[in-house]
N, C-alpha and C positions, 0 to 999 in steps of 0.2 A: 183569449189569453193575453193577458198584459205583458207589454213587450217595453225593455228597459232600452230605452234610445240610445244611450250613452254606449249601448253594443255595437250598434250599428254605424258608427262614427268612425271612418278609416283613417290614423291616428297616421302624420307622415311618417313614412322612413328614414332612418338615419341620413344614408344616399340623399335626399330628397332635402334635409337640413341645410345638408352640408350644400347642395347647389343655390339655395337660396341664401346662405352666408357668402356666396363665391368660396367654396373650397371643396375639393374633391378626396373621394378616398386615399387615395394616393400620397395627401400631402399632410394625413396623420402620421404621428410618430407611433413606433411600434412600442407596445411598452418594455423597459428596460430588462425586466423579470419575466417575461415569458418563457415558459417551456419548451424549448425546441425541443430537446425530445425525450419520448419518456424513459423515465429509468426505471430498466428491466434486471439489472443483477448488480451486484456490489463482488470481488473482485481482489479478496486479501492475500497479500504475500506472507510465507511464514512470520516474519519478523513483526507483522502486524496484529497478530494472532497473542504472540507474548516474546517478552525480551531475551528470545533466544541468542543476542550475541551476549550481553554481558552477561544473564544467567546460564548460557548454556558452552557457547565456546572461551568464552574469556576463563570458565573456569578451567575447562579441557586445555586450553594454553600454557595456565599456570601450576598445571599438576606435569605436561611435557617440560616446563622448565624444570621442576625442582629431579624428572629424568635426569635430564641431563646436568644436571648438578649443577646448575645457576640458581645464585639466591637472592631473585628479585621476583617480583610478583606485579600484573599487571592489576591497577584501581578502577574502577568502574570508568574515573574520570578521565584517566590519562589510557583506557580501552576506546571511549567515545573519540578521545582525538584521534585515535591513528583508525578509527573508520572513513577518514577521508581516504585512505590509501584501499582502493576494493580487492587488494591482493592479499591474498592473509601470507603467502612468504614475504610479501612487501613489507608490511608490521612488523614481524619477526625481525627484517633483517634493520630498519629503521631503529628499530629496539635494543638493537645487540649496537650496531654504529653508535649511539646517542649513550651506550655506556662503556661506550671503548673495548668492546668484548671482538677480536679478532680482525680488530682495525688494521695490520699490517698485513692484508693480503685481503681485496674484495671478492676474490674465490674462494676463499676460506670463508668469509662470512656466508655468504650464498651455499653453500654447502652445507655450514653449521643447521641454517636456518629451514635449507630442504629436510634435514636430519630433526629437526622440533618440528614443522610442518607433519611431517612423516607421522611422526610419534604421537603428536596430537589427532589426527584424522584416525588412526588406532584405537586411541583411548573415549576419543569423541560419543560414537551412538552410544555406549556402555555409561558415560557417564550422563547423557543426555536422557537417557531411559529413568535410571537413579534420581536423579534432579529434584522430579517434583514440580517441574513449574506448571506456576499461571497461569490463566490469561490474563493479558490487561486489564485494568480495573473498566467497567462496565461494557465489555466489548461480550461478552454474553446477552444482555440486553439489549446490544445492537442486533446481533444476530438472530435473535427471536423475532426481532419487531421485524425483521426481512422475512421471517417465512412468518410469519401473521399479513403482511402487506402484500405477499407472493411475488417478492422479489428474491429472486434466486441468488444463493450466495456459489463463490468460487475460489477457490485458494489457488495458489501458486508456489512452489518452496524450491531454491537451491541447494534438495538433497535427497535423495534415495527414499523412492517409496516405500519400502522397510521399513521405516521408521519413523519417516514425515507423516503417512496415514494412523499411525493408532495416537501419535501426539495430538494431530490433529482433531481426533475422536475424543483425546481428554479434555483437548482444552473445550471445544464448544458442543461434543454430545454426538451422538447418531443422528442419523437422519437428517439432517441440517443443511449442508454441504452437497452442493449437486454436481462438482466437478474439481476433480483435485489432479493439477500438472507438476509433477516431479522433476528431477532432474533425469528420471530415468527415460522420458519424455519427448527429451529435445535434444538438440545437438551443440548446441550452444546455449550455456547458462546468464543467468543476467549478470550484469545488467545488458544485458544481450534480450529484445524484444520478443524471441520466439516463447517464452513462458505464457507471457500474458496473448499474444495471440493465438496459441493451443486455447487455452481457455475459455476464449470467445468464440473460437469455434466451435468447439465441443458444447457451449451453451446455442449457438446457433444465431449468435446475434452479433452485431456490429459495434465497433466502439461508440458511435453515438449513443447506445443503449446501455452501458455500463460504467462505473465508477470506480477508480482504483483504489485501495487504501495497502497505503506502506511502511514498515518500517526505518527504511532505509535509503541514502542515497544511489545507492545499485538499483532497487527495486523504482526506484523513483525514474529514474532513466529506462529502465526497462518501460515500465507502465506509458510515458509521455511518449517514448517512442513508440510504440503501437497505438498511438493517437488518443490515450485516455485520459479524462479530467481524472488528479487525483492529489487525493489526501495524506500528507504526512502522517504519521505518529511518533513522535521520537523518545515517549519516557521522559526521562531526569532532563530538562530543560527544554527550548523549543529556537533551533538552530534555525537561520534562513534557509529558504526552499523557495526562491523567487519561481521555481518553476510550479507550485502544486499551489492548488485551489485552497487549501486550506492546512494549517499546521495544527496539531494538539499533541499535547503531551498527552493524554491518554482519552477513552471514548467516555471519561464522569466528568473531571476537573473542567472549572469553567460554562457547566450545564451537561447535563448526558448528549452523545450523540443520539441521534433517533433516525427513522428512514426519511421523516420530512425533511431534513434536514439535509439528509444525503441529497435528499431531491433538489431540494433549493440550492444548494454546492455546485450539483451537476448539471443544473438547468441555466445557474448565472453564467457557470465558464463557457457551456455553449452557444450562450448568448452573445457574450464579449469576443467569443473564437469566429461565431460567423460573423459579428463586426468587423472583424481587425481582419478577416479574409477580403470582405467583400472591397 
């Protein structure tokens, strides 16, 4: 039987190169893009799911104002700005100062504004049921392509499971979602870390194994606080977020998000995170 010689020729090893160049394993570079570690679930806060504050509280805000018989009306744009403030009596009362509405006494306003606070959390689920929303524009796509890859998804939301779970069923469908932490959940809400560390646990895995995606600067702090690479989404514009791996106004604009994607997001900041540790 003829035998092809060129089999038989034990070809050196890398190791073996490298000692005859003078350089040893040790003194390659690691490459920049490596996967430290796999990603096993993705990890969305309500707000990343769809733009439950200006469609869903900004309007509940401004049906308590015309309650109480103020006739001003919060704008999609001038709601964006006072989410720096993560206290919604904070807004309120920022709102009422800023139009001289019971400036002669900062008890009176703080009062006024527990009294709309009040009144809005009342009228809130009812109108948030009513609504109709969304999801963000291609975040159904992203969600499919995770349970086609058999990456487990998981929500998070600051607010009563009553309500947060059948939303959550509208916006991305049965079956989909392998872990939903409510408010009902925890003991502290975010941007307080125990949302998203329920979550990982109840998925069974470690933050190195999962990807946040948020809409919000609360939820953004919540997520980095429980140690998670993660992703903005902000809607109508795309604010700084020097703390998250990635900003988009929505999961189409600028190319669809996809789960390579996710992957490659959540493999570089892990890459750069055990650099900047080590």
């Amino acid at each position: 039987m003829a035998v092809r010689w060129a089999t038989l020729i034990r070809m050196p090893t890398t190791q073996e190169k490298s000692w005859r160049a003078g350089r040893f394993w040790w003194d390659a570079t690691a490459p920049s893009q490596s996967v430290v570690y796999p990603l096993r679930a993705v990890i969305f806060d309500l707000d990343a799911l769809t733009d439950i504050e200006c469609d869903g509280h900004r309007v509940a805000f401004n049906a308590a104002f015309a309650t109480h018989g103020l006739d001003f009306q919060w704008s999609v744009g001038r709601y964006r700005q006072l989410l720096a403030l993560t206290d919604e009596r904070q807004r309120v009362s920022a709102e009422l100062r800023k139009r001289g509405i019971a400036t002669e006494c900062d008890v009176l306003t703080e009062l006024l504004a527990d009294e709309i606070y009040a009144t809005k959390a009342m009228m809130f689920e009812e109108l948030v049921r009513d609504a109709d929303l969304t999801p963000r524009p291609g975040l159904v796509d992203l969600v499919m392509d995770a349970f086609a890859s058999g990456v487990w998804v998981g929500v998070v939301a600051n607010s009563p499971r009553s309500w947060a779970e059948p939303l959550i069923r509208q916006l991305v469908g049965d079956g989909l979602v392998e872990t939903v932490v409510t408010a009902d959940d925890v003991k502290k809400p975010m941007p307080d870390r125990e949302a998203h560390q329920n979550a990982l646990w109840e998925l069974g895995i470690p933050a190195e194994n999962a990807l946040a995606i948020t809409g919000s600067a609360s939820g953004l702090r919540s997520a980095t606080s429980a140690g998670l690479a993660t992703v903005v989404v902000t809607g109508d514009g795309t604010p700084d977020f020097p703390a998250a791996v990635a900003v988009r106004s929505d999961y189409s604009s600028d190319g669809p998000l996809r789960i390579a994607d996710c992957q490659r997001l959540h493999g570089s900041w892990w890459a750069a995170h055990k650099r900047s540790a080590a």
